[in-house]
PDB file of N, CA, C and O in Angstrom:
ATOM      1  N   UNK A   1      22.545 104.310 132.766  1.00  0.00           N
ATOM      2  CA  UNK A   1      22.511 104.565 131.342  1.00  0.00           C
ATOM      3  C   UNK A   1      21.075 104.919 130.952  1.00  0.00           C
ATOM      4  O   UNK A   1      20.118 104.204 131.251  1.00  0.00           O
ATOM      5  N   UNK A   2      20.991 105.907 130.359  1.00  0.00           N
ATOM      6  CA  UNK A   2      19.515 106.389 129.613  1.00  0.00           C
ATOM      7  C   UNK A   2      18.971 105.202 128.559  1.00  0.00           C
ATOM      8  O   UNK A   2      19.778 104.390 128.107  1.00  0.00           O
ATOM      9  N   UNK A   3      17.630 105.156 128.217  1.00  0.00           N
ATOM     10  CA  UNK A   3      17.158 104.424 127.642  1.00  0.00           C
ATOM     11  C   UNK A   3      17.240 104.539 126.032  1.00  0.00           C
ATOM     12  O   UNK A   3      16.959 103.628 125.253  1.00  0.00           O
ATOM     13  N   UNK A   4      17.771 106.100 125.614  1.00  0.00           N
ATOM     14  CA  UNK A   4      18.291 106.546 124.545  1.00  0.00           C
ATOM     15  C   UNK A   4      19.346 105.738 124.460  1.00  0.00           C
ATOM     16  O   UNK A   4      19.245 104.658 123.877  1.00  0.00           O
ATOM     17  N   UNK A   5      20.328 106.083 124.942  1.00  0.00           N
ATOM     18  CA  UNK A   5      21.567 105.190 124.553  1.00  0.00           C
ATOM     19  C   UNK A   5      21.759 104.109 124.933  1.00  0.00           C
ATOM     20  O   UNK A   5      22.895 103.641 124.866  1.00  0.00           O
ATOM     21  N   UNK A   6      20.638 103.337 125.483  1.00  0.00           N
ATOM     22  CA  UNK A   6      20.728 101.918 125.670  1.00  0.00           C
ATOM     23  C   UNK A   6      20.249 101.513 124.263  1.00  0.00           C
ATOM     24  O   UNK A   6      20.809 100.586 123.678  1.00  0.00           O
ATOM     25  N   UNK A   7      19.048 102.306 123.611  1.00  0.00           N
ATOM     26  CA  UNK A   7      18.506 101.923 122.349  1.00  0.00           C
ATOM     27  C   UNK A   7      19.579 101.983 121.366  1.00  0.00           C
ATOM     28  O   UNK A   7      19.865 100.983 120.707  1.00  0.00           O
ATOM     29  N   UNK A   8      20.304 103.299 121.198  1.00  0.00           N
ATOM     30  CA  UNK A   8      21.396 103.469 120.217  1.00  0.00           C
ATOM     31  C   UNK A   8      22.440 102.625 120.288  1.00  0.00           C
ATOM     32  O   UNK A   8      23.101 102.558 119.252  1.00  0.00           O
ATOM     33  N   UNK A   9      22.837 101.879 121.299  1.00  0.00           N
ATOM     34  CA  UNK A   9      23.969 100.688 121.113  1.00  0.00           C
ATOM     35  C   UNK A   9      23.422  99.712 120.719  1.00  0.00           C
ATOM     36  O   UNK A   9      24.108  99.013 119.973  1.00  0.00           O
ATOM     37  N   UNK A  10      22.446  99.380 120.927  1.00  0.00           N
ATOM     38  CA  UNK A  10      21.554  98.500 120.421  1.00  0.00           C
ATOM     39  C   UNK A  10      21.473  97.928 119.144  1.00  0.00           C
ATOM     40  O   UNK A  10      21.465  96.739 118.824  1.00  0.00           O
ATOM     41  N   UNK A  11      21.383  99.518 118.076  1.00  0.00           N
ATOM     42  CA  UNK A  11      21.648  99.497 117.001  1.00  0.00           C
ATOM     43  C   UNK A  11      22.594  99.461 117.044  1.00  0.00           C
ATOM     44  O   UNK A  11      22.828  98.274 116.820  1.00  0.00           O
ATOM     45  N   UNK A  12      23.858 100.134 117.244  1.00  0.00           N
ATOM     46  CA  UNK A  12      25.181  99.802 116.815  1.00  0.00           C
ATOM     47  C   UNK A  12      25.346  98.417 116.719  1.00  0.00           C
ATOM     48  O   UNK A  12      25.559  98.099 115.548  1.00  0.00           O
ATOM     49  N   UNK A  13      25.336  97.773 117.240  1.00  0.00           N
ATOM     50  CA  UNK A  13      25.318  96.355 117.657  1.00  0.00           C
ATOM     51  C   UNK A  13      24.874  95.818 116.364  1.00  0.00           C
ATOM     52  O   UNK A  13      25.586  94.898 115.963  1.00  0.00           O
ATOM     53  N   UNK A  14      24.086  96.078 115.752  1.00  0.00           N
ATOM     54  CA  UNK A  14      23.562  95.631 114.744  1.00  0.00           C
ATOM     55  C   UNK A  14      24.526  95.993 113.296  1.00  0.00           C
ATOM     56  O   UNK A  14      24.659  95.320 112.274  1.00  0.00           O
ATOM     57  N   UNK A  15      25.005  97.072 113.599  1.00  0.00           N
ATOM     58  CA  UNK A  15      26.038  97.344 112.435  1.00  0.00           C
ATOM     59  C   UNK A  15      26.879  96.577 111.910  1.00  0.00           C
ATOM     60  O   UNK A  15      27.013  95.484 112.461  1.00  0.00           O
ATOM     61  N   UNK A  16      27.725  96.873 110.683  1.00  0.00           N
ATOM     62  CA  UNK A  16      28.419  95.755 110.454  1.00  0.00           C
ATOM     63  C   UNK A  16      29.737  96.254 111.191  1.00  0.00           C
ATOM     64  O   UNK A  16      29.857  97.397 111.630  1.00  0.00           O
ATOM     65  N   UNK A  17      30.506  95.476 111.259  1.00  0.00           N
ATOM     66  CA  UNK A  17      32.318  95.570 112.620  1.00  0.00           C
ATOM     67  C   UNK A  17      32.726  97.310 111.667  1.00  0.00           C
ATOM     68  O   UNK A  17      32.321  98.195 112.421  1.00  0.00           O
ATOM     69  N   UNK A  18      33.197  97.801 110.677  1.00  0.00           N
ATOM     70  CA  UNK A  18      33.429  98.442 110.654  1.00  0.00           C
ATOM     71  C   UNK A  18      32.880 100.260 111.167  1.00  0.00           C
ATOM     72  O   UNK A  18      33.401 101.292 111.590  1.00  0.00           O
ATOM     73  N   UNK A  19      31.514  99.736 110.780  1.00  0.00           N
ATOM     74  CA  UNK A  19      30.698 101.045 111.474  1.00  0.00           C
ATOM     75  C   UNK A  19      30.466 101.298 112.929  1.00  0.00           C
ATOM     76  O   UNK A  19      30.065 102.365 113.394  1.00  0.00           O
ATOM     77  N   UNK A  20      30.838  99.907 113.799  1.00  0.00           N
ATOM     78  CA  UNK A  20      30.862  99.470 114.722  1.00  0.00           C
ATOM     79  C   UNK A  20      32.141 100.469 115.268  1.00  0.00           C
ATOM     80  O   UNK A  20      31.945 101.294 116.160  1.00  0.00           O
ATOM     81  N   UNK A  21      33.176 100.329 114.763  1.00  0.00           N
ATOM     82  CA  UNK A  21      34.466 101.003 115.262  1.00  0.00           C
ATOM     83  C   UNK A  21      34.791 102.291 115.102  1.00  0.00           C
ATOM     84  O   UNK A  21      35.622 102.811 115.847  1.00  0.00           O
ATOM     85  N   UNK A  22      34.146 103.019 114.053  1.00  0.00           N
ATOM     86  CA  UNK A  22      33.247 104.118 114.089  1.00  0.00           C
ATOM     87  C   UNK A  22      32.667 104.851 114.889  1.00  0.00           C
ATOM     88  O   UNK A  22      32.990 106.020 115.102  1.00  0.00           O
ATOM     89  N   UNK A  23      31.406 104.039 115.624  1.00  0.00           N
ATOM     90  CA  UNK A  23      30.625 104.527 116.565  1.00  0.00           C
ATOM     91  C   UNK A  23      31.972 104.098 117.991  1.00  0.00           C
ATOM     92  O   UNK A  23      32.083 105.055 118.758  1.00  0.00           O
ATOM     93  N   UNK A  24      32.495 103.411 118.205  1.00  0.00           N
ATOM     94  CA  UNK A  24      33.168 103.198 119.492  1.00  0.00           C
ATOM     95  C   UNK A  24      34.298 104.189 119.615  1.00  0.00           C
ATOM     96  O   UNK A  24      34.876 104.476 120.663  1.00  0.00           O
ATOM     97  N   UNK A  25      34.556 104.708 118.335  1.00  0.00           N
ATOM     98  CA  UNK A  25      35.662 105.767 118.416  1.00  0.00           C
ATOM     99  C   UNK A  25      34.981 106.897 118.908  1.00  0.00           C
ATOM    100  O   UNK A  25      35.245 107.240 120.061  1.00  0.00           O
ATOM    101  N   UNK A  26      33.922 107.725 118.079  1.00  0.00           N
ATOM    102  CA  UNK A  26      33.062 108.779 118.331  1.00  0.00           C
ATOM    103  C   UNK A  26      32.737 109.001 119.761  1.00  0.00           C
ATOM    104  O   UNK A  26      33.018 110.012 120.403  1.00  0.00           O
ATOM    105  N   UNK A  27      31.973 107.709 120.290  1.00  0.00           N
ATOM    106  CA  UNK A  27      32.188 107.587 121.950  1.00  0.00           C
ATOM    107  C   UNK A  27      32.936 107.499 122.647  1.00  0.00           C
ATOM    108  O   UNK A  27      32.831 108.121 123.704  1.00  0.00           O
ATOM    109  N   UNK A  28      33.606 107.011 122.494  1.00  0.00           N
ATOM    110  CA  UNK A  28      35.468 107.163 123.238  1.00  0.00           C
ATOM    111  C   UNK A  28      35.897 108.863 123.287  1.00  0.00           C
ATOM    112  O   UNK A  28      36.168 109.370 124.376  1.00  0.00           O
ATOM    113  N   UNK A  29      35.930 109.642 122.079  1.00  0.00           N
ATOM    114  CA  UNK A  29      36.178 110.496 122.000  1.00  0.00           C
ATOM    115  C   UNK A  29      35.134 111.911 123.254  1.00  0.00           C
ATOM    116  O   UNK A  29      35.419 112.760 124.099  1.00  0.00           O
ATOM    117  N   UNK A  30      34.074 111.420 122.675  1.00  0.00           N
ATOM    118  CA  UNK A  30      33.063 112.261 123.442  1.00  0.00           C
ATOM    119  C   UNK A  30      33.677 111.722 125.022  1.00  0.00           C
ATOM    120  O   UNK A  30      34.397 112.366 125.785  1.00  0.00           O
ATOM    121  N   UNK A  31      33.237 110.611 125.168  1.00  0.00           N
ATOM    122  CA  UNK A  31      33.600 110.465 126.874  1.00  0.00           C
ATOM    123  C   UNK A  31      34.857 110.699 127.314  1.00  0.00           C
ATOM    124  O   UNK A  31      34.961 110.729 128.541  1.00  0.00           O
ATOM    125  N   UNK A  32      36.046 110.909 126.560  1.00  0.00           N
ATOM    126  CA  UNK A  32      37.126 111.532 127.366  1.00  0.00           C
ATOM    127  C   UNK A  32      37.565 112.880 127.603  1.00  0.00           C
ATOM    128  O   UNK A  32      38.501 113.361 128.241  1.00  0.00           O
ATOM    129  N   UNK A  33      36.222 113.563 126.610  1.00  0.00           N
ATOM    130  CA  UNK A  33      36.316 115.073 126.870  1.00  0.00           C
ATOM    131  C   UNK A  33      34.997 115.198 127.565  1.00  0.00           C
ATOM    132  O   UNK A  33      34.749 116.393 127.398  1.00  0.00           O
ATOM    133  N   UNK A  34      34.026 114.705 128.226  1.00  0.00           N
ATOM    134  CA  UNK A  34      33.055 114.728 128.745  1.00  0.00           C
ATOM    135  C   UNK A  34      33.174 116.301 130.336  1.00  0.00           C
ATOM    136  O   UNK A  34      32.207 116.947 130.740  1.00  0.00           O
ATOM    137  N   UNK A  35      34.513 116.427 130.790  1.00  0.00           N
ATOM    138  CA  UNK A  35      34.481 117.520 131.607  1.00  0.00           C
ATOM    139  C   UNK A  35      34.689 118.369 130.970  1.00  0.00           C
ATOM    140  O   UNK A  35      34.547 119.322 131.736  1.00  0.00           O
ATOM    141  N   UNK A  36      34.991 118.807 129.876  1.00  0.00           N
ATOM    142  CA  UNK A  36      35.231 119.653 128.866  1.00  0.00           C
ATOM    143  C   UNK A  36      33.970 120.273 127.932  1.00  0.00           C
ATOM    144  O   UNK A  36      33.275 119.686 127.103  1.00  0.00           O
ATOM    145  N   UNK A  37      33.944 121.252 128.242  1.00  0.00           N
ATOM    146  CA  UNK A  37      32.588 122.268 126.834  1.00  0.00           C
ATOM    147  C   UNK A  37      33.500 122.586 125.512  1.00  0.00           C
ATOM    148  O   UNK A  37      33.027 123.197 124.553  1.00  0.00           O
ATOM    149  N   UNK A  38      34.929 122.088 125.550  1.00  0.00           N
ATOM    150  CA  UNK A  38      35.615 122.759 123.877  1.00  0.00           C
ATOM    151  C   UNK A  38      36.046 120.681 123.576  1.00  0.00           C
ATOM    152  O   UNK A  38      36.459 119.677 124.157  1.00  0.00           O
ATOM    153  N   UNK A  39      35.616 121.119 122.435  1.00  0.00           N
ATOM    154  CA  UNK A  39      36.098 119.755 121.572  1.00  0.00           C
ATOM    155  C   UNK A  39      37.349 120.148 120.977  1.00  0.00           C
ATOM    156  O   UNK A  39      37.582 121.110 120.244  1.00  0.00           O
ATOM    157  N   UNK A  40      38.128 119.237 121.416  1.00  0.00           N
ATOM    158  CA  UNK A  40      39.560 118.823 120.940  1.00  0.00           C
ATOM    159  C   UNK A  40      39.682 118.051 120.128  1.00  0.00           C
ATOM    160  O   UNK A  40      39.184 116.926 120.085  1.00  0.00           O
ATOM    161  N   UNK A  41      40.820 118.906 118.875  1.00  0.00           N
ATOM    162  CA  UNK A  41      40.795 118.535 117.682  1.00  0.00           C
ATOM    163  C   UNK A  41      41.806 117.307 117.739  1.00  0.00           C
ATOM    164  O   UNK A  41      42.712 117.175 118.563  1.00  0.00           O
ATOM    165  N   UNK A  42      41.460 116.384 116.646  1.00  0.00           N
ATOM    166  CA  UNK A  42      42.726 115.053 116.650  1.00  0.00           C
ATOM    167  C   UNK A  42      44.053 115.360 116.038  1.00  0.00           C
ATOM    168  O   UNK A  42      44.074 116.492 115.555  1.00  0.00           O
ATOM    169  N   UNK A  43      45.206 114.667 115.910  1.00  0.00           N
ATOM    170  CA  UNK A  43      46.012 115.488 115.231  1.00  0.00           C
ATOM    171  C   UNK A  43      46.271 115.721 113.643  1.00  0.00           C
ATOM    172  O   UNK A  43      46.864 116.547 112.950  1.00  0.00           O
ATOM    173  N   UNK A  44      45.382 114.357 113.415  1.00  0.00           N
ATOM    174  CA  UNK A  44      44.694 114.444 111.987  1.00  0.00           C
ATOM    175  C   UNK A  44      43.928 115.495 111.890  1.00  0.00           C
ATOM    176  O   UNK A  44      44.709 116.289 111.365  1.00  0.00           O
ATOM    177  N   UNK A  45      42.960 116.046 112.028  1.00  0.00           N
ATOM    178  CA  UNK A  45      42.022 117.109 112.170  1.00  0.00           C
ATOM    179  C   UNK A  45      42.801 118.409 112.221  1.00  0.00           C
ATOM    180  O   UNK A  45      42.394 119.330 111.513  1.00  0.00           O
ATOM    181  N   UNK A  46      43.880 118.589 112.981  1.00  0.00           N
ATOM    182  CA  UNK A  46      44.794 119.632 113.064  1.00  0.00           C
ATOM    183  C   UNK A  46      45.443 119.837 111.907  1.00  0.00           C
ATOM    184  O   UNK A  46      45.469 120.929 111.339  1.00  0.00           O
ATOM    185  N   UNK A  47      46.120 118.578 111.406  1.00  0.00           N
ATOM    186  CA  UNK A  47      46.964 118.418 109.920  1.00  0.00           C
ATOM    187  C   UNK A  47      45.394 119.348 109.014  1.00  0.00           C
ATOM    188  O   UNK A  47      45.362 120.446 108.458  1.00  0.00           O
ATOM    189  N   UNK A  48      44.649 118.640 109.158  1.00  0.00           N
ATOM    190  CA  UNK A  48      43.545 119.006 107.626  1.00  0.00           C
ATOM    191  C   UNK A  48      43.191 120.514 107.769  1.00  0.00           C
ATOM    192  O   UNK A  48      43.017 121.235 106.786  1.00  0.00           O
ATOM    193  N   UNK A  49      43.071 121.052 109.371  1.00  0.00           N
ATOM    194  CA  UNK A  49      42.583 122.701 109.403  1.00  0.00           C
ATOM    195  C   UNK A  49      43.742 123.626 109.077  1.00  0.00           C
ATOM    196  O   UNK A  49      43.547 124.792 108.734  1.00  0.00           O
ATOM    197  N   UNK A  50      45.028 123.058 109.195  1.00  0.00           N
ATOM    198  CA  UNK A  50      46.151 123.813 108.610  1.00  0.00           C
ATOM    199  C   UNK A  50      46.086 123.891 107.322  1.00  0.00           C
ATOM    200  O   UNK A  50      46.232 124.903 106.637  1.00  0.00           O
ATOM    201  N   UNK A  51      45.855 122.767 106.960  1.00  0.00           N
ATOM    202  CA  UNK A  51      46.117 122.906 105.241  1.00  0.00           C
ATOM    203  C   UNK A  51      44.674 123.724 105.105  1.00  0.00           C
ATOM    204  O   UNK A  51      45.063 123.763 103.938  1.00  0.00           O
ATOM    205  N   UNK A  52      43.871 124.158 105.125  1.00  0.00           N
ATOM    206  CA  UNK A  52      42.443 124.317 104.935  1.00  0.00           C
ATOM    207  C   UNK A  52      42.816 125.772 104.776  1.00  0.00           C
ATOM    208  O   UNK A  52      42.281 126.471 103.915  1.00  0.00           O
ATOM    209  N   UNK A  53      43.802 126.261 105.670  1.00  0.00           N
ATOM    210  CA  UNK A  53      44.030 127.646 106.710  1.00  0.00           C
ATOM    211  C   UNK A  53      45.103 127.995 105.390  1.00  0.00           C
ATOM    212  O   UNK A  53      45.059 129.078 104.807  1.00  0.00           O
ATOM    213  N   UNK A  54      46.053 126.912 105.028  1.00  0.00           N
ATOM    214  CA  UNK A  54      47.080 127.344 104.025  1.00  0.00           C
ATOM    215  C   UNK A  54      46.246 128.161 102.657  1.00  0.00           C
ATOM    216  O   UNK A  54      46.260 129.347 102.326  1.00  0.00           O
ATOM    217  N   UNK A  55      45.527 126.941 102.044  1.00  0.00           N
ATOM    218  CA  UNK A  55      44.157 127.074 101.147  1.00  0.00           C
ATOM    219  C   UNK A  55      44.221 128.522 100.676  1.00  0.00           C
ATOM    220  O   UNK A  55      44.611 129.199  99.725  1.00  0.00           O
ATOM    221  N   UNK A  56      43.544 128.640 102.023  1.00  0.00           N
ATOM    222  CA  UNK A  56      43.023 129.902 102.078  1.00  0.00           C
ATOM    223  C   UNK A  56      43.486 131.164 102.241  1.00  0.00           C
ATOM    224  O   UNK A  56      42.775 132.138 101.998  1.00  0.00           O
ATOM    225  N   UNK A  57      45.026 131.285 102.774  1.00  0.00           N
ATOM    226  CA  UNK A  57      45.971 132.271 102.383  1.00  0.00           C
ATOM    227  C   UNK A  57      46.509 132.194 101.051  1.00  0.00           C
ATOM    228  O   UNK A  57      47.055 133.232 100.678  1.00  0.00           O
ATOM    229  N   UNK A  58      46.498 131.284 100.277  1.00  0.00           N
ATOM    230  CA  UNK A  58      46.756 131.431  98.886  1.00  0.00           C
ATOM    231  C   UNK A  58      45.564 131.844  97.820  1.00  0.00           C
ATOM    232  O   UNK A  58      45.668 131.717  96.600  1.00  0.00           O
ATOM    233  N   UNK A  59      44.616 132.270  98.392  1.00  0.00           N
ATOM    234  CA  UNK A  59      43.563 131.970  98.041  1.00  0.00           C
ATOM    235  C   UNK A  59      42.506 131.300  97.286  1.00  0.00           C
ATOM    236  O   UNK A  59      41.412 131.794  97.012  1.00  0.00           O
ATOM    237  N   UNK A  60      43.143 129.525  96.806  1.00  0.00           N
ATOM    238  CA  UNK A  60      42.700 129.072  96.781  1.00  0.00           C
ATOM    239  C   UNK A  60      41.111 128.436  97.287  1.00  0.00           C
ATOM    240  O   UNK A  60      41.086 127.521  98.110  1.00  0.00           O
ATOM    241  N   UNK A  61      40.212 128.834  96.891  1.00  0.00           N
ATOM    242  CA  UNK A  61      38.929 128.510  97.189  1.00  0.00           C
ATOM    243  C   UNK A  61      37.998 127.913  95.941  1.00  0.00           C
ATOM    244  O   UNK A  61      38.145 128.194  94.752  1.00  0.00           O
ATOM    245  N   UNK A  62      36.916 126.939  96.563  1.00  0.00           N
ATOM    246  CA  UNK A  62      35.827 126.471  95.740  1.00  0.00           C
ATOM    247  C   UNK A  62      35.348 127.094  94.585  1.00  0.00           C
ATOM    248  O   UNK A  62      34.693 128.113  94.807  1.00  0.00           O
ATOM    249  N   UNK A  63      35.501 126.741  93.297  1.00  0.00           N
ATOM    250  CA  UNK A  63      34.313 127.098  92.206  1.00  0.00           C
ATOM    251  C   UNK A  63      33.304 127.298  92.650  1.00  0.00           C
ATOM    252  O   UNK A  63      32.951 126.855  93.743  1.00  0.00           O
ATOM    253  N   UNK A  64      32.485 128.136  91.777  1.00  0.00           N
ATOM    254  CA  UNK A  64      31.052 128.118  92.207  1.00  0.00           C
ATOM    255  C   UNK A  64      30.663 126.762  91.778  1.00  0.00           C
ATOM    256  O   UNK A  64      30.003 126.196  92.650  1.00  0.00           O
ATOM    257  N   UNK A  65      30.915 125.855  90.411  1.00  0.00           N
ATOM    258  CA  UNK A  65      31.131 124.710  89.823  1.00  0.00           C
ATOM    259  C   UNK A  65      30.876 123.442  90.688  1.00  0.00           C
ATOM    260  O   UNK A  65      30.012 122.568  90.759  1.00  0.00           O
ATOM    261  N   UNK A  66      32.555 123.899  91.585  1.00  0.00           N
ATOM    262  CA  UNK A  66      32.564 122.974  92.328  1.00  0.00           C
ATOM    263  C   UNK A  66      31.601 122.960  93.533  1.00  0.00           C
ATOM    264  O   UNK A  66      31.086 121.899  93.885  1.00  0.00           O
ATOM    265  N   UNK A  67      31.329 124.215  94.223  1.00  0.00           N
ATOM    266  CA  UNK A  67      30.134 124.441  95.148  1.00  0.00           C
ATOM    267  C   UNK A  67      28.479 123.408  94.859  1.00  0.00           C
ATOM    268  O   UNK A  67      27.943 122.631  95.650  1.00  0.00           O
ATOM    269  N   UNK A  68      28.105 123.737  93.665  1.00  0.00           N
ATOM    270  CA  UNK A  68      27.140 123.171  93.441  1.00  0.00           C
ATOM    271  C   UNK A  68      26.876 121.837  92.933  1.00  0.00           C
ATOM    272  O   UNK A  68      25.734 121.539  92.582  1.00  0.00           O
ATOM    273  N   UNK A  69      28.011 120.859  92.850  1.00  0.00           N
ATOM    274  CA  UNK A  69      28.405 120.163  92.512  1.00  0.00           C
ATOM    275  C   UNK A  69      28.388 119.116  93.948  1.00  0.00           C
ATOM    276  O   UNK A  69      28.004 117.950  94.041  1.00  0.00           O
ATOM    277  N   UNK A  70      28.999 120.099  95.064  1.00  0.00           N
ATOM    278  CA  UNK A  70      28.983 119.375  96.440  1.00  0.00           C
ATOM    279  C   UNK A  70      27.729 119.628  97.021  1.00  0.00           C
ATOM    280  O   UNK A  70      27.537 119.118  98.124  1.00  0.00           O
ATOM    281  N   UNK A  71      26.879 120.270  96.547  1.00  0.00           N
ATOM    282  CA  UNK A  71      25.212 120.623  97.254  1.00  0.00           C
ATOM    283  C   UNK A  71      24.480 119.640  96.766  1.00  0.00           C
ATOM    284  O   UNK A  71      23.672 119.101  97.522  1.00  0.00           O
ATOM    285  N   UNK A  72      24.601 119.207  95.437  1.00  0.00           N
ATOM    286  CA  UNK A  72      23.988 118.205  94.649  1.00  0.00           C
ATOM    287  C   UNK A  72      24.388 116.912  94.923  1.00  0.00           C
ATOM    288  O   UNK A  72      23.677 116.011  94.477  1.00  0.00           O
ATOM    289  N   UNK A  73      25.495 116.590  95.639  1.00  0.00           N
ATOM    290  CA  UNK A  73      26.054 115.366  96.216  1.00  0.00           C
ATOM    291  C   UNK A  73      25.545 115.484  97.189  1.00  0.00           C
ATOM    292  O   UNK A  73      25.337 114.276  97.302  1.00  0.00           O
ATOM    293  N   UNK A  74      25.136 115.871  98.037  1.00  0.00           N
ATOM    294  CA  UNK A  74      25.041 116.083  99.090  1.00  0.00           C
ATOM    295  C   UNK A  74      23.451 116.238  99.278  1.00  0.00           C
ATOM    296  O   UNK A  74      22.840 116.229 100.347  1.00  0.00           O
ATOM    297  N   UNK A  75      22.957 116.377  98.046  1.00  0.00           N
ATOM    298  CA  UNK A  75      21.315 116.190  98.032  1.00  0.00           C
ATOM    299  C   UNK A  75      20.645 117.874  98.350  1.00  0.00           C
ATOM    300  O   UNK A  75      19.467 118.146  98.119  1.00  0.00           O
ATOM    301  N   UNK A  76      21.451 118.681  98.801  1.00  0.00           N
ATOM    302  CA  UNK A  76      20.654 120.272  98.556  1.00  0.00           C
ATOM    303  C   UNK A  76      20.540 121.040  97.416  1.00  0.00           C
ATOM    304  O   UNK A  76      19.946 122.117  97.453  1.00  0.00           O
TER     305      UNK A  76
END
């Protein structure tokens, strides 16, 4: 194990249990596609890019409103 991610569990460790399960998912995920260069979507993730994909054939899209609204949440 690298000394990077000996440090970064480290912190996890320190998290509270929920962020904890968080980070153990994220890693779980990464290490079972680890022979893999394409990230595989979850089937949640699949559900949300369909609808995203629907969206957007109806052409439903963002206000400018709402655009700057999520830049400003978001601190840009």
């Amino acid at each position: 194990m690298t000394k990077l991610l000996d440090e970064a569990i480290e912190k996890v460790r320190r998290l509270p249990q929920d962020r904890q399960m968080y980070a153990a998912e994220v890693l779980e995920t990464i290490a079972s596609q680890s022979d893999e260069k394409v990230y595989r979507l979850s089937p949640e993730e699949r559900t949300d890019v369909r609808a995203a994909l629907a969206e957007i054939e109806r052409g439903e899209f963002a206000t400018e409103k709402e655009m700057e609204a999520l830049w400003k949440k978001c601190g840009l």
